[in-house]
C-alpha positions in Angstrom: -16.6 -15.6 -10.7 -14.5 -16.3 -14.1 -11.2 -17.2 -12.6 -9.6 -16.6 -16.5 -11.8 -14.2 -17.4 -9.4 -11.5 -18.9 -9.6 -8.1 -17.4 -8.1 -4.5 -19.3 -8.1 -1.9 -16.9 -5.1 0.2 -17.3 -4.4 2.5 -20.2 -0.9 0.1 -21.4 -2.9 -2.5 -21.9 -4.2 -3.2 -25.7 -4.9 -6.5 -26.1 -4.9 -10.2 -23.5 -0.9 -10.7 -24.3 1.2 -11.7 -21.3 3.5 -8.3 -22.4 1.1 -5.8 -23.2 1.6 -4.0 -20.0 5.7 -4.3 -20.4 6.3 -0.7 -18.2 2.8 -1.6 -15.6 5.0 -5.4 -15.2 8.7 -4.0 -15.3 8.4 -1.5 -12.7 7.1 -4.2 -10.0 10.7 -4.4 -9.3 10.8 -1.3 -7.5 8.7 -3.4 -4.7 11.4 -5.7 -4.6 14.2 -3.4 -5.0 12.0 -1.8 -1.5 11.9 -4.8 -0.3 15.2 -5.9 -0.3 16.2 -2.4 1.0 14.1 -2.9 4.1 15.2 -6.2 4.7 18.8 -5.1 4.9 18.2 -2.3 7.4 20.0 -2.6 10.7 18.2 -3.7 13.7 14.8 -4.9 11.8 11.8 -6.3 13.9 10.5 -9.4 12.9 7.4 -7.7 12.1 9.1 -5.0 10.0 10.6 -8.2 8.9 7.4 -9.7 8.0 6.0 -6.6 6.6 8.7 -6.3 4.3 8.0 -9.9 2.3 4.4 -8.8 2.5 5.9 -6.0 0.4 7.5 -8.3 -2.3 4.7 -10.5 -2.7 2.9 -7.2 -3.5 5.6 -6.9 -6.2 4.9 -10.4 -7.0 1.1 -10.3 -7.3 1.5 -7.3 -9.1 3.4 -8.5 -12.0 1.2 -11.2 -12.3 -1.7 -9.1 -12.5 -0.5 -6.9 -15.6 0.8 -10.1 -17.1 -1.4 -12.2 -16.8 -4.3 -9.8 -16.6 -7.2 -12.3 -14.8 -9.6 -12.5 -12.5 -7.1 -14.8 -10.2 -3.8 -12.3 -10.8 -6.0 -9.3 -9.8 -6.7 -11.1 -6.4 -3.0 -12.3 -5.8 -2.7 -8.7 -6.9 -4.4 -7.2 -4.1 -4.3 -9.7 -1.3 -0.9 -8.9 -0.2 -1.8 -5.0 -0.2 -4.6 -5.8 2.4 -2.3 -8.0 4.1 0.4 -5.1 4.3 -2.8 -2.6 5.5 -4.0 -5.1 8.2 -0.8 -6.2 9.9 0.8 -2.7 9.5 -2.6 -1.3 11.7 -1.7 -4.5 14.1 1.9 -3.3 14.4 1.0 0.7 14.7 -2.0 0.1 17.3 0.1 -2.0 19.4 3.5 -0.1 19.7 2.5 3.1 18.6 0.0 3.8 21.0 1.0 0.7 23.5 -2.3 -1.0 23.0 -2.9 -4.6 24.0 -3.0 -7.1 21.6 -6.8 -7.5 22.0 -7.2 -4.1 21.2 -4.8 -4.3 18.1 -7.0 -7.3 17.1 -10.3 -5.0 17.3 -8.4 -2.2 15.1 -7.8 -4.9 12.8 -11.3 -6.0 12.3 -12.5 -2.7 12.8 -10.7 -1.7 9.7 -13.3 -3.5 7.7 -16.5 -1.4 9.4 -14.1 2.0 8.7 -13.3 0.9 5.3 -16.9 0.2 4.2 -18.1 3.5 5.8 -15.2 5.7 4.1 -16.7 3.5 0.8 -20.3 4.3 1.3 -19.5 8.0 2.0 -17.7 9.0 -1.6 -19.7 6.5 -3.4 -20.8 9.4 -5.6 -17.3 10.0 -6.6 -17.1 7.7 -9.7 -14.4 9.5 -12.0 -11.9 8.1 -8.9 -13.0 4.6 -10.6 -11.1 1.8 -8.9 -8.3 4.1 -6.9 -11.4 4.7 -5.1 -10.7 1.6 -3.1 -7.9 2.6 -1.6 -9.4 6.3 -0.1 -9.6 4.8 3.5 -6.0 4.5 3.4 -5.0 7.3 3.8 -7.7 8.6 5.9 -6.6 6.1 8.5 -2.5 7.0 8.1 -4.0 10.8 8.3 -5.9 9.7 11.5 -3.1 7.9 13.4 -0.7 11.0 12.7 -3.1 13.1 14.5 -3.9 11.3 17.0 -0.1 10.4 17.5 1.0 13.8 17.5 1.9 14.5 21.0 2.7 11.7 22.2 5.1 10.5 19.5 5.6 14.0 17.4 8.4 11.9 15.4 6.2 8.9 14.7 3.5 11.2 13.5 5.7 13.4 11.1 7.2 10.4 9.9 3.7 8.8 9.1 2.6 12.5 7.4 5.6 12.1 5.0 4.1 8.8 3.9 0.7 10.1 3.7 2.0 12.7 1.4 3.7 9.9 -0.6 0.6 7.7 -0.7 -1.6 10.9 -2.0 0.9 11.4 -4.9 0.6 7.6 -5.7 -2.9 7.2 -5.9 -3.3 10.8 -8.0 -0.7 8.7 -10.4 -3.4 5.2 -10.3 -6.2 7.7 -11.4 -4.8 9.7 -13.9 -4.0 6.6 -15.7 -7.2 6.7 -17.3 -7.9 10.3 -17.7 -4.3 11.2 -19.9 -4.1 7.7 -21.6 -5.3 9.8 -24.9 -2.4 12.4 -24.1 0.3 9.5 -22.6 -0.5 6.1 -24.4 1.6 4.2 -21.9 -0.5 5.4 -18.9 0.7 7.0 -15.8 -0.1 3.5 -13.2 3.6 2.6 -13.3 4.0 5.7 -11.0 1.7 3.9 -8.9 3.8 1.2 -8.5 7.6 3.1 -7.6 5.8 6.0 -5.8 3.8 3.2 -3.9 7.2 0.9 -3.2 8.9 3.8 -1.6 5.8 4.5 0.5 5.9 1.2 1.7 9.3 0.6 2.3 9.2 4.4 4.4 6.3 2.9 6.3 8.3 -0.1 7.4 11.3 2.6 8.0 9.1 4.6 10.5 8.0 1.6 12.5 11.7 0.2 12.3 13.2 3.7 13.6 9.7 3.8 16.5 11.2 0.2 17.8 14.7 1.4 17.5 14.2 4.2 19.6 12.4 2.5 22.1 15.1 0.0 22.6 17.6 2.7 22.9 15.2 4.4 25.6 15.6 1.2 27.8 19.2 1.2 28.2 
């Protein structure tokens, strides 16, 4: 792997300068304007607490990535966005559904298994390029609402909103390529604000699950 080996993937992008993406890098702030808005919610969990500086390194990584634009900003870039995935199925499996943490652990891992089959399943669909990726995602959130439905009907609408959210977000990551010829600056900063406030609602949900749960025990 070529560590500094330059990569142009988004429509913004027109040559290897640190500011050829200036809208892609500019609107990583919306992560940490998320980020900051999360944090200063009232009664936050420490792990809504951790999710949410999971959620500015994604702003972090991010703006290195269309910066930067190499092999090693595109993994700082997406690192953090597994991270967020993984420790948000931790969090959802555990006091969601009241799992143990073993079983939280296996949901973890089993993400990987899930993620691969989801992968192998629309491997066909090639005009979804790298958004492709990120399919499982939402196929999980979609699961966990069902499955959630009854037993915590608030939980699972809450979780629907930020499925809907998600969906919009990634239709923005694809069409970044498709309308560059009719948009020259692209349509992936959309990704970035739509997928901030996805996030930071995600953290919301969880925060307002624990909340309630505290205020059932008085």
């Amino acid at each position: 792997m070529e560590w500094f080996e330059a990569v142009d993937g988004y429509c913004e992008r027109v040559d290897a300068a640190f500011w050829s993406e200036p809208i892609n890098a500019v609107t990583n702030a919306a992560f940490l304007i998320a980020a900051l808005w999360a944090w200063q919610r009232p009664d936050l969990p420490v792990m809504a607490r951790v999710l949410t500086v999971i959620l500015a390194l994604i702003g972090i990584g991010s703006f290195l990535f269309h910066t930067f634009a190499q092999t090693w900003a595109g993994l700082a870039d997406v690192l953090p966005i597994l991270m967020f995935i993984l420790v948000y199925i931790y969090v959802a499996t555990r006091d969601y559904f009241g799992a143990s943490r073993g079983v939280s652990w296996v949901a973890v891992i089993g993400f990987f298994p899930f993620a691969a089959v989801i992968g192998w399943l629309i491997s066909d669909w090639e005009d979804f390029g790298s958004t492709r990726g990120y399919v499982p995602v939402p196929i999980l959130i979609m699961i966990y609402a069902y499955l959630l439905r009854r037993k915590l009907p608030d939980v699972a609408r809450r979780l629907t909103i930020g499925l809907g959210i998600l969906v919009a977000s990634m239709g923005a990551r694809w069409a970044d390529e498709p309308l560059c010829h009719m948009h020259p600056s692209g349509t992936h900063f959309l990704w970035h604000i739509l997928n901030a406030v996805m996030l930071a609602w995600m953290i919301e949900v969880y925060r307002r699950h624990m909340l309630a749960g505290r205020r059932a025990k008085r």
